[in-house]
Backbone bond lengths (Angstrom), bond angles and torsions (degrees), N, CA, C in turn:
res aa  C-N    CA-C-N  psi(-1)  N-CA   C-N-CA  omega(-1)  CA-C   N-CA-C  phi
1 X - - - 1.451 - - 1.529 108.74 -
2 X 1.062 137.31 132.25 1.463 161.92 170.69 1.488 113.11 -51.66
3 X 1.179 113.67 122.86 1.822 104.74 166.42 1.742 106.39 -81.49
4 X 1.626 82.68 146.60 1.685 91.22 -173.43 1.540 101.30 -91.40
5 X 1.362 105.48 149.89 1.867 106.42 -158.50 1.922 79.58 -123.78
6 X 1.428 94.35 134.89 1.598 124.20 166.22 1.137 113.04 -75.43
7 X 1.493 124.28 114.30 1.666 134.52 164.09 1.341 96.98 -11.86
8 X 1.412 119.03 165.51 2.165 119.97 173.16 1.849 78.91 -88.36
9 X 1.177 118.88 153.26 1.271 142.29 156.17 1.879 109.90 -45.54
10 X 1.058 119.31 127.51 1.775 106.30 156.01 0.945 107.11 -106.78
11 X 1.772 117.34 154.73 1.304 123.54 176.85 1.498 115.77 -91.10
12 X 1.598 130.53 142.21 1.049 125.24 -161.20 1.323 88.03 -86.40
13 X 1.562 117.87 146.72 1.998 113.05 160.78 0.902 114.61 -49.77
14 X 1.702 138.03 157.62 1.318 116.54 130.69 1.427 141.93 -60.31
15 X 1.387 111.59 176.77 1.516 104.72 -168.86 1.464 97.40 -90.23
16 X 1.333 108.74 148.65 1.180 121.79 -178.39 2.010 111.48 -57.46
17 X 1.232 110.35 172.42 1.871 107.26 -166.81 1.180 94.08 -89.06
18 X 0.669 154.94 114.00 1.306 156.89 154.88 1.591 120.83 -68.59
19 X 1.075 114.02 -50.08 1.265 110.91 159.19 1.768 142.09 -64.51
20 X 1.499 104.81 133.48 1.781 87.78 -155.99 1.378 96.45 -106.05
21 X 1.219 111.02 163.48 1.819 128.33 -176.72 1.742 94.08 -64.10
22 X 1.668 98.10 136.70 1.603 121.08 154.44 1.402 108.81 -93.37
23 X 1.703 114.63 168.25 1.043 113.17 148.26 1.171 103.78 -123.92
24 X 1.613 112.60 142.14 1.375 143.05 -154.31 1.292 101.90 -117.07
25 X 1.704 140.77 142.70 1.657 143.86 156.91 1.115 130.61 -61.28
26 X 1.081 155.56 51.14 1.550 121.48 -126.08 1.492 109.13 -73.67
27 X 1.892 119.76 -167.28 1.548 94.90 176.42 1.361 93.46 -104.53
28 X 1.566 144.59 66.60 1.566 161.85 114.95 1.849 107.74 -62.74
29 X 1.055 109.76 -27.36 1.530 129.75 -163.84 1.581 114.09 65.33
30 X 1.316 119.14 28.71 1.706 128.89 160.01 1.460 99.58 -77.11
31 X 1.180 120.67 163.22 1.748 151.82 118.52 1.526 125.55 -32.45
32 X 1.176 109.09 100.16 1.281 104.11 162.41 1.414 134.09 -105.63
33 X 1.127 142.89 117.73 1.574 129.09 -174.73 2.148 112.38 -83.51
34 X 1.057 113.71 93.94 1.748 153.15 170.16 1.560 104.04 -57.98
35 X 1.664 116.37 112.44 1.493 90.00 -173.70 1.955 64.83 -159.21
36 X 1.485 97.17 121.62 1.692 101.04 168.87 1.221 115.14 -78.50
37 X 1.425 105.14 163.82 1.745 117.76 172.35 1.273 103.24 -139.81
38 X 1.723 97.28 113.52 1.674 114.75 163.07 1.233 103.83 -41.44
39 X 1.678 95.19 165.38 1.822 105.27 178.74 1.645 102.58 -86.68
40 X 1.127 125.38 -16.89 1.291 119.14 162.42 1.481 139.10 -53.24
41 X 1.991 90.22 -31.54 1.776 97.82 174.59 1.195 95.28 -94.63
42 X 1.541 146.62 -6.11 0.968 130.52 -159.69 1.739 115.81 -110.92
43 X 1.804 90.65 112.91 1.980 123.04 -137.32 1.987 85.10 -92.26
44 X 0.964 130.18 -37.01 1.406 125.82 -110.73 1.300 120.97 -153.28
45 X 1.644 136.71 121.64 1.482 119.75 -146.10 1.477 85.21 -83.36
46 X 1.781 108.56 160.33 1.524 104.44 -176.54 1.742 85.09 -135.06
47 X 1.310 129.56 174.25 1.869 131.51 146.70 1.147 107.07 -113.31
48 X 1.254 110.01 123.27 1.361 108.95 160.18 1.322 129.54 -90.95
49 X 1.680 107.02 151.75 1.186 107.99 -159.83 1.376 123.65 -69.43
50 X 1.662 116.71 -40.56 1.131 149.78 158.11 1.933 118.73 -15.48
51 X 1.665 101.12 -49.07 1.263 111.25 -179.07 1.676 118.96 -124.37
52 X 1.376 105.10 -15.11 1.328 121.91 -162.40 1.841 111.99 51.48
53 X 1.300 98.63 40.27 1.707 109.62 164.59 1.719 102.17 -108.56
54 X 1.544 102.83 164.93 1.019 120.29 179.69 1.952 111.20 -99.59
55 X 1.510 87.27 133.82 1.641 102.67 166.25 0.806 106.53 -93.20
56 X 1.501 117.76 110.78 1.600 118.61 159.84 1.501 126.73 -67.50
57 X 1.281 115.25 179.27 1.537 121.20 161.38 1.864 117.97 -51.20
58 X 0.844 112.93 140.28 1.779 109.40 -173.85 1.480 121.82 80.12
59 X 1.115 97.29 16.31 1.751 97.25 -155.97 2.206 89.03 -118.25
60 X 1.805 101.84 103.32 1.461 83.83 151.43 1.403 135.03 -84.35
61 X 2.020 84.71 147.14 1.885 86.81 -176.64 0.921 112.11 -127.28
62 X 1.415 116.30 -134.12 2.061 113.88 162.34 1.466 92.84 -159.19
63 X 1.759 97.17 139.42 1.605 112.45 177.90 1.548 94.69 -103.33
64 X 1.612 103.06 127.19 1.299 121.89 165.52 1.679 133.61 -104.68
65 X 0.995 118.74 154.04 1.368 106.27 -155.73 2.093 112.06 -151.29
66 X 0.908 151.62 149.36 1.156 145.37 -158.29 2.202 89.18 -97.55
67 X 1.232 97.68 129.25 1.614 107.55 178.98 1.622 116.00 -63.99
68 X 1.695 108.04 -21.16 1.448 112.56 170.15 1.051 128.98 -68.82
69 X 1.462 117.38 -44.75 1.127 135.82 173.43 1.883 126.06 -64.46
70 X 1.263 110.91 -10.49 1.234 120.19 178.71 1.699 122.36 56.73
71 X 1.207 121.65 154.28 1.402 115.04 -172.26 1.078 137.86 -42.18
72 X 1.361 111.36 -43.09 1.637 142.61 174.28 1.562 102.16 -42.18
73 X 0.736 120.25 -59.17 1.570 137.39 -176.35 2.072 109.70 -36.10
74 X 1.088 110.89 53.87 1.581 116.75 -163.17 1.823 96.96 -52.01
75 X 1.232 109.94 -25.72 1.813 100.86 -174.89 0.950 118.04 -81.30
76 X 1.197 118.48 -22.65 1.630 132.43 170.89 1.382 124.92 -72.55
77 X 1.579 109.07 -7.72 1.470 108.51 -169.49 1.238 100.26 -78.74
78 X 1.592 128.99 177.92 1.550 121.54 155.81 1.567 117.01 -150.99
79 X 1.420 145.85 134.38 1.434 133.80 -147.51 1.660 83.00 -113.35
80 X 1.736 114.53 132.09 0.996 132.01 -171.55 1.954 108.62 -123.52
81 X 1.315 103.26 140.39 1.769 83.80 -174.75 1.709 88.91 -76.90
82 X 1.209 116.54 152.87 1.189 129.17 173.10 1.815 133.51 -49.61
83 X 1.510 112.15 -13.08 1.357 128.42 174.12 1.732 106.02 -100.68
84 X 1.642 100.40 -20.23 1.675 83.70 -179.75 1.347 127.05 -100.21
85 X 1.499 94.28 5.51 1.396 103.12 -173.87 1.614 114.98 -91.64
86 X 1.542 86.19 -25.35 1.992 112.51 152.18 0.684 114.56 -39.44
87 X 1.097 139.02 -68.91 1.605 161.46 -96.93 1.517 105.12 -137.82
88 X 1.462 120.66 -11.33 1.471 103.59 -161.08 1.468 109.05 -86.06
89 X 1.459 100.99 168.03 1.990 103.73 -165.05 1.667 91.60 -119.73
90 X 0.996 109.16 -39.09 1.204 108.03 -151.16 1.457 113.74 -94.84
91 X 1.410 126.67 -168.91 1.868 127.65 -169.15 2.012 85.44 -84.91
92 X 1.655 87.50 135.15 2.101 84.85 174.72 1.324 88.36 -110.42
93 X 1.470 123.97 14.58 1.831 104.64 -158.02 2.241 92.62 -85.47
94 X 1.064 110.80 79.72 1.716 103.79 171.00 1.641 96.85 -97.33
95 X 1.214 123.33 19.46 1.970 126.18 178.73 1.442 105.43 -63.94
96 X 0.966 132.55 -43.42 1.325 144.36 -152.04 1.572 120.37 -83.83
């Protein structure tokens, strides 16, 4: 008798972002460009700077980024859990 073989799996896409980038003040008095990521897009362990904890996979956050520097700029970005980026007191500008 034959083993029965399972279709290969497909992967569903993700959903498109739906959500669009703000720009945010910080209290440094720079620009920041603020653009969340559902837990659905969110692939990939990140640290945030905010707590020095880790964002796991599934976990929505928000990637932050300096408004001078423009999007392109992938080194400049930074993945923040979403309450600490609230929450912050202090200068975040270390971009420079």
């Amino acid at each position: 008798m034959g083993r029965r073989r399972n279709p290969p799996r497909r992967h569903q896409p993700l959903p498109p972002l739906t959500a669009v980038r703000r720009v945010e003040i910080g209290p440094d008095g720079y620009d920041y460009d603020v653009r969340p990521v559902p837990a659905a897009r969110a692939l990939k362990n990140y640290r945030c700077p905010g707590c020095d904890h880790e964002i796991g996979p599934g976990i929505a956050h928000v990637v932050v980024w300096p408004s001078d520097v423009g999007e392109a700029a992938v080194d400049d970005r930074r993945h923040w859990h979403t309450p600490c980026w609230s929450n912050r007191r202090s200068p975040t500008r270390k971009w420079s």
